[in-house]
VOPARO-911998 format. One line per field, with one value per residue (C-alpha): residue number from 1; x, y, z. Coordinates in pm, 1 decimal. Layout:
# VOPARO-911998
num: NUM;...
c1: X;...
c2: Y;...
c3: Z;...
END
This chain:
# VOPARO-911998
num: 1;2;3;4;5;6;7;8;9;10;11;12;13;14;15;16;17;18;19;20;21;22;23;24;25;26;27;28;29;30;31;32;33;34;35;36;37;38;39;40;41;42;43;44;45;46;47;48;49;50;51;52;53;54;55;56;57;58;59;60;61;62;63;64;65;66;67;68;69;70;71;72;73;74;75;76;77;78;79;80;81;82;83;84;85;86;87;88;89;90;91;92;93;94;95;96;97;98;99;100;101;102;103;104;105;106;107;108;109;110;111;112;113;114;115;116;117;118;119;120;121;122;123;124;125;126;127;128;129;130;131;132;133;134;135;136;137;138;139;140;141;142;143;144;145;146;147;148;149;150;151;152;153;154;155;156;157;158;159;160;161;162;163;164;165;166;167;168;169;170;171;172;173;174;175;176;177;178;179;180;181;182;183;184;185;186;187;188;189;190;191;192;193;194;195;196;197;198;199;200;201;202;203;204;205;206;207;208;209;210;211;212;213;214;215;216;217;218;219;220;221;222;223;224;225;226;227;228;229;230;231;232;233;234;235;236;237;238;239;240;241;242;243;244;245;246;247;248;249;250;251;252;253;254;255;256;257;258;259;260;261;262;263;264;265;266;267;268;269;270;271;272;273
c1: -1270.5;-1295.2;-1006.4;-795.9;-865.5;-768.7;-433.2;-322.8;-430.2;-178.5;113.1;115.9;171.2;453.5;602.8;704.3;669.6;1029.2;1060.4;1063.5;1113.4;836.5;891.2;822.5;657.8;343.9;187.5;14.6;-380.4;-535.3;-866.2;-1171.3;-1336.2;-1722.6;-1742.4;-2017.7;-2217.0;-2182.9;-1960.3;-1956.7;-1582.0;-1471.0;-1112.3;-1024.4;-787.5;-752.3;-557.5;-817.0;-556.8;-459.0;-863.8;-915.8;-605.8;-757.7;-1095.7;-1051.8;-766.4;-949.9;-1291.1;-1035.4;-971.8;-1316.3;-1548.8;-1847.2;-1835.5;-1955.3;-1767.4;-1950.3;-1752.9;-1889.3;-1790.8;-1652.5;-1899.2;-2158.5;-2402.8;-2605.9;-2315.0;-2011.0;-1801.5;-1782.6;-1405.9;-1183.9;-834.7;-480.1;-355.3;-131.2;114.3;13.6;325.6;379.9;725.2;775.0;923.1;1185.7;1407.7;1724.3;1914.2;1733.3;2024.2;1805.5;1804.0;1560.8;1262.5;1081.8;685.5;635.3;858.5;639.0;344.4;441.6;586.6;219.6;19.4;249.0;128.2;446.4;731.7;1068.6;1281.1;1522.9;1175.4;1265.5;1618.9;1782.4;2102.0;2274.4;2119.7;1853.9;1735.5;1520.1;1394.4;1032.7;851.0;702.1;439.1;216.6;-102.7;-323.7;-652.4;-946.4;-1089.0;-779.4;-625.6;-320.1;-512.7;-687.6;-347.2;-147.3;-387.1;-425.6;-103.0;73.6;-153.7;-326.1;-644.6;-512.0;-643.1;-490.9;-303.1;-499.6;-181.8;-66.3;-103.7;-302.9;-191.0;-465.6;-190.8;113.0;262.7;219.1;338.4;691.2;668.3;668.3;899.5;1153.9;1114.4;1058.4;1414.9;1211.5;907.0;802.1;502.0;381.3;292.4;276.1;668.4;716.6;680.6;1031.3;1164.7;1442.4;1590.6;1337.4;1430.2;1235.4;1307.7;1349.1;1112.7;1127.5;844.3;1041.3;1263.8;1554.2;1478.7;1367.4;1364.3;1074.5;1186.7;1033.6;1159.9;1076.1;737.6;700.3;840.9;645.9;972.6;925.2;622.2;397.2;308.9;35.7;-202.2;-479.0;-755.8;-1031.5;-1307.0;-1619.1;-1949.4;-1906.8;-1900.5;-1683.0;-1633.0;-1552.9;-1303.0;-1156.0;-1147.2;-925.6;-744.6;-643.1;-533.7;-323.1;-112.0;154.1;-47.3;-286.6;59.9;204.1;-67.4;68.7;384.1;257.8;26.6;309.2;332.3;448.5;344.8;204.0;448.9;454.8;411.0;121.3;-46.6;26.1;-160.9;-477.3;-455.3;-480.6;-777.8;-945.4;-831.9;-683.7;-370.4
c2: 4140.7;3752.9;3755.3;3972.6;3721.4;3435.5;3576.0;3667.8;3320.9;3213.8;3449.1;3343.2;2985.5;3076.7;3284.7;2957.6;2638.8;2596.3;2617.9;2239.9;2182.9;2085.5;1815.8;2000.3;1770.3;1869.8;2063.9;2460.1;2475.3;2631.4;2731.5;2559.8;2815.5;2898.4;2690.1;2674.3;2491.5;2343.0;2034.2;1858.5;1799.4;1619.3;1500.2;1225.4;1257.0;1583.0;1929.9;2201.0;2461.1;2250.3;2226.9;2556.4;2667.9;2428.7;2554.6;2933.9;2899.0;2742.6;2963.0;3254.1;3104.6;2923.1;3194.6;3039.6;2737.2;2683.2;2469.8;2252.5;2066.6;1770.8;1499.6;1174.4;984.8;1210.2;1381.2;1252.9;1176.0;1106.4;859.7;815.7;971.7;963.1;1093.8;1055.2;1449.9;1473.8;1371.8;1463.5;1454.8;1538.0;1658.8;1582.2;1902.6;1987.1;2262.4;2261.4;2203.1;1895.8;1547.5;1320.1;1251.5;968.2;833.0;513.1;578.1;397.6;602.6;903.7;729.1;668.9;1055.9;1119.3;886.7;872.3;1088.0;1274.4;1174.0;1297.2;1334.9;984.7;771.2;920.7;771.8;1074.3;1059.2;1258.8;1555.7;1556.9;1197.8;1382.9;1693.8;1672.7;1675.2;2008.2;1805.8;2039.4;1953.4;2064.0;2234.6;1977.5;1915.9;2039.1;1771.0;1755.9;1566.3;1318.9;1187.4;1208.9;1065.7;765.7;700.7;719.9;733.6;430.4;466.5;617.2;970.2;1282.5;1385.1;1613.3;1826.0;1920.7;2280.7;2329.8;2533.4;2684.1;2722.2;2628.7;2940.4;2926.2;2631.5;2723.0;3032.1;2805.0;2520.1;2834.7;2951.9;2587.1;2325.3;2064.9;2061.0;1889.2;1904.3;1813.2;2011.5;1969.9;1948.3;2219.0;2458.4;2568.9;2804.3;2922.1;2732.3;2414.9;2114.8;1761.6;1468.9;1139.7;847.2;501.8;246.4;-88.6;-3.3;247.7;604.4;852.6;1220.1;1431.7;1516.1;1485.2;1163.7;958.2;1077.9;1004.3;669.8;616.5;508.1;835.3;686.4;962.1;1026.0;913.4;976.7;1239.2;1147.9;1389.2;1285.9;1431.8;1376.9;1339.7;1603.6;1933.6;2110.4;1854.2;1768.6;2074.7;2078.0;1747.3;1922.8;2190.4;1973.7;1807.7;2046.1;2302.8;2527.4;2245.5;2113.9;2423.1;2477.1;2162.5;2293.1;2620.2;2425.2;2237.7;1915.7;1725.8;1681.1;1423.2;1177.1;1264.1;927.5;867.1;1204.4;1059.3;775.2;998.0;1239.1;931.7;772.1;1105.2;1174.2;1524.6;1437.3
c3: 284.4;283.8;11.2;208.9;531.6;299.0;154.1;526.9;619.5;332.5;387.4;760.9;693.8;400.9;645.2;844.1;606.1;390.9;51.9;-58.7;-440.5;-586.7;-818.2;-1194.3;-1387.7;-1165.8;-1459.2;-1376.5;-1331.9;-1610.6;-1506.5;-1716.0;-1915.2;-1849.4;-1585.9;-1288.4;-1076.5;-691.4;-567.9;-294.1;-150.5;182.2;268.5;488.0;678.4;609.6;781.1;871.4;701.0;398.1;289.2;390.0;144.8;-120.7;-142.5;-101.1;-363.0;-588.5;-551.8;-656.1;-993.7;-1068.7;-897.6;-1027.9;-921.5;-563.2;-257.4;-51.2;218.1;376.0;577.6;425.7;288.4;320.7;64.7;-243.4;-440.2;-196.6;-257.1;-646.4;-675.8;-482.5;-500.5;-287.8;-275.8;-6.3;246.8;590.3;821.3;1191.4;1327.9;1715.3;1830.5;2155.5;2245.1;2036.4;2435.4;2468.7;2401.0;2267.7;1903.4;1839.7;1979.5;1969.1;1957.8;2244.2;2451.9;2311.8;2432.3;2786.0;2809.0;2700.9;2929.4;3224.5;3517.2;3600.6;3319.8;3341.1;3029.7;3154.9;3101.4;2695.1;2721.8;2825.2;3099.2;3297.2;3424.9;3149.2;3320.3;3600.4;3495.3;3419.5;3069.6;3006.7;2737.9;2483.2;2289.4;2042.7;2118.9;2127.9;1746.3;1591.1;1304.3;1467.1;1784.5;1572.3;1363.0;1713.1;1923.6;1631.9;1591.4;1929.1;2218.6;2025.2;2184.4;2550.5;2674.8;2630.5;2982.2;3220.3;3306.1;2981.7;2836.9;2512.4;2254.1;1982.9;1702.2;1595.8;1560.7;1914.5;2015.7;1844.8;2081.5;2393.7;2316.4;2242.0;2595.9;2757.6;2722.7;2858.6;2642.7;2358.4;2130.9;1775.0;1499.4;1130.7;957.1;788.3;1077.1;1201.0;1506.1;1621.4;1885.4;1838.4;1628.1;1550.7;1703.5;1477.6;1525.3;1521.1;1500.9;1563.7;1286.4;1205.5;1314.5;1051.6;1031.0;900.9;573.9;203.7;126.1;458.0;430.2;116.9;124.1;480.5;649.4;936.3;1120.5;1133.3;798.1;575.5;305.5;257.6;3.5;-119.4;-265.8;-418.7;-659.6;-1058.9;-1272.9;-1409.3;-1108.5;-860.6;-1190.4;-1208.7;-833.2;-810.9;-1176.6;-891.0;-614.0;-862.4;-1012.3;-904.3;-720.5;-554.5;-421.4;-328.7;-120.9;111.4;131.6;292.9;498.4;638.9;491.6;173.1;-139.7;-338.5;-494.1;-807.1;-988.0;-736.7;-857.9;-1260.8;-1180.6;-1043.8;-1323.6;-1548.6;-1378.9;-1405.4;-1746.2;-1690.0;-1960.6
END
């Protein structure tokens, strides 16, 4: 039963991330022979559906080997390795009718602080400039909050008169029925009539593909490490993140892998080649 829970929990998120090509010198897992025991693992900052992907993956192909998470830092022997794995990226989303094409983050702040903003406050004209900002956010606790909040609210509140989505999924559903909204949500989600907006952070704007991310030009993008104890599991845990499938695993959770040559260099300290 948990298995089946875990596969529909994977084919929902394939169902809506795109296929981005993975770059193929990330080698296959092979799973380590005879292996067992218990690990401790935490991520930080880490997506509640990317770990969740990770571990339940990898339980299927090293069944003996049990999957502790813990917070960063925490447990007996936290904090020896530590990896970079990912590439978490958030996508501003709007209504495909809405004119603007860019946006400076400190326009997205004050459309998320102001009492009352209207879409002109965003740079928009005409008779975009006074209709009012229909603004979406995450559900309290949810990954999404902490990066957004970090990044762009910069130590401001959330607003009081916002409505809070629980999923994703969901919040695709509602900027597809709302032109004036706007929300956030990891970048590989996708709907019909919704589209990202670029960013800007002082700079050139940026849109949320592979390659910005990657090369941390689009401003909200950055860096997941994992880390865990010594030893052959936690190993073969980090073996896993690393390779085809580990990476995979970000694309279906909505966000980007691993620069390659930045994953060679982990492999290397961990001496999986």
């Amino acid at each position: 039963m948990k298995t089946s829970r875990i596969f529909l929990v994977l084919l929902s998120f394939s169902a809506l991330s795109p296929a981005h090509a993975l770059d193929e010198r990330y080698a296959p897992y092979e799973p380590h022979t005879e292996l067992s025991g218990t690990m401790e693992i935490a991520a930080a900052p880490a997506p509640r559906s990317l770990m969740l992907l990770w571990t339940e993956s990898f339980r299927m192909l090293q069944p003996d080997v049990a999957v502790v998470e813990v917070p960063p830092g925490m447990g007996p022997g936290m904090g020896k390795v530590k990896i970079r794995a990912a590439v978490e990226t958030l996508a501003i989303l709007v209504h495909k009718d809405n004119p603007l094409d860019c946006l400076p983050l400190s326009k997205l702040k004050a459309i998320y602080t102001s009492e009352n903003p209207v879409w002109g406050d965003a740079g928009a004209t005409g008779e975009w400039a006074a209709k009012p900002v229909t603004r979406f956010i995450r559900e309290p606790g949810a990954s999404d909050n902490d990066f957004f909040a970090a990044k762009v609210l910069a130590g401001a509140g959330f607003p009081g008169n916002a409505e809070t989505i629980a999923r994703a999924t969901a919040l695709l559903r509602r900027l597809q029925a709302t032109p004036t909204g706007i929300g956030y949500a990891p970048a590989g989600y996708r709907g019909e009539n919704v589209r990202p907006l670029k960013l800007s952070d002082g700079g050139d704007c940026a849109a949320p593909s592979v390659s910005s991310a990657q090369r941390a030009t689009y401003p909200l993008a950055r860096i997941v490490h994992v880390e865990g104890s010594e030893g052959e599991p936690a190993r073969a845990f980090f073996d896993y993140v690393l390779s085809s499938q580990g990476q995979h695993d970000v694309t279906i959770a909505g966000h980007y892998p691993l620069p390659y040559v930045f994953a060679a260099e982990e492999r290397k300290k961990l001496h999986l080649d």
